[in-house]
ZAMARGU-4260 file (C-alpha; in steps of 0.2 Angstrom, whole numbers, plus 5000, padded with zeros to 4 digits):
<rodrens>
0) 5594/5601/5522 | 5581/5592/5534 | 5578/5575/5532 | 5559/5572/5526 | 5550/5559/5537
5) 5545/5543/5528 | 5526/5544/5530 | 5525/5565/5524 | 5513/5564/5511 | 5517/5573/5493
10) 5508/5588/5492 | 5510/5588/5471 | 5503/5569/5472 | 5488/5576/5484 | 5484/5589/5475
15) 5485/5579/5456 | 5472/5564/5464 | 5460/5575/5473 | 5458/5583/5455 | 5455/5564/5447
20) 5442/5562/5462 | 5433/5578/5459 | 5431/5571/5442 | 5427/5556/5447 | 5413/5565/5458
25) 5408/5575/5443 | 5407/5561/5433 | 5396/5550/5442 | 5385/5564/5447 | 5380/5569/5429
30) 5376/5548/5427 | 5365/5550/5443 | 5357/5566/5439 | 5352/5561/5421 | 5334/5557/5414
35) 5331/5539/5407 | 5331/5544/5390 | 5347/5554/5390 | 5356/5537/5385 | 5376/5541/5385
40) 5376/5550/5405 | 5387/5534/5410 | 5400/5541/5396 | 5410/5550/5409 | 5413/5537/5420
45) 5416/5526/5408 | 5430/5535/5402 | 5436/5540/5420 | 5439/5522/5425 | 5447/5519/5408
50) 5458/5506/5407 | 5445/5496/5418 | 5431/5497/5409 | 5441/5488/5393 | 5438/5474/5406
55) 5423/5479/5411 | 5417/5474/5393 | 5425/5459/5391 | 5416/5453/5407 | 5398/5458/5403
60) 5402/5451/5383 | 5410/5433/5389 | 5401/5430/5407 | 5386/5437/5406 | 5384/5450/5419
65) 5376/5463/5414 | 5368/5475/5429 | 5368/5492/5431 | 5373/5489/5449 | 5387/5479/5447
70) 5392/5492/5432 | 5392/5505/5443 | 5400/5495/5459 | 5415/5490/5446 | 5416/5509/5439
75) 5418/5515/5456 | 5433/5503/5461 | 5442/5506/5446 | 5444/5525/5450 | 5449/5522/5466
80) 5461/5509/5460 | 5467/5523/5446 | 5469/5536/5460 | 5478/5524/5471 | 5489/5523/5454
85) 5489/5541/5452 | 5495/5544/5469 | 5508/5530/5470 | 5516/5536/5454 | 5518/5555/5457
90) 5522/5552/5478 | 5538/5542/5470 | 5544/5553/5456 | 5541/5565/5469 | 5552/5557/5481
95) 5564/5555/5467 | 5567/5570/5461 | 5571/5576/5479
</rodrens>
């Protein structure tokens, strides 16, 4: 058997997290696509970034922030922090069950 260089990258874990980021795409797309009045758009990011957004409330209830843009900018980073985490996790049991 050949011995796998350290920096090859897991096709499973690629595969897994371009999924979450195509949902993360979808997601914010049907936020940005929606009319005013169509009030629960931002649903699917929410729940896309969830755990973060747990967070997310607890900062616009105890400090006060509460913008759309800084909404949005913090929804963003927590899905690329989850698919950082989605990648990290399957790359090593990947690697472990090698």
């Amino acid at each position: 058997m050949k011995d796998l260089p350290a920096a090859q990258k897991s096709t499973t874990a690629v595969i897994i997290t371009s999924i979450y980021l195509l949902l993360v795409a979808g997601a914010f797309l049907v936020m940005f696509l929606a009319k005013e009045d169509e009030s629960l758009a931002g649903i699917f990011v929410v729940l896309v970034a969830m755990p973060w957004t747990i967070l997310l409330t607890w900062i616009v209830d105890n400090l006060g922030i509460d913008s759309m843009v800084f909404n949005t900018v913090f929804s963003a980073l927590a899905c690329m922090l989850n698919a950082w985490i989605i990648y990290s996790v399957i790359s090593f049991l990947s690697k472990r069950g090698r």
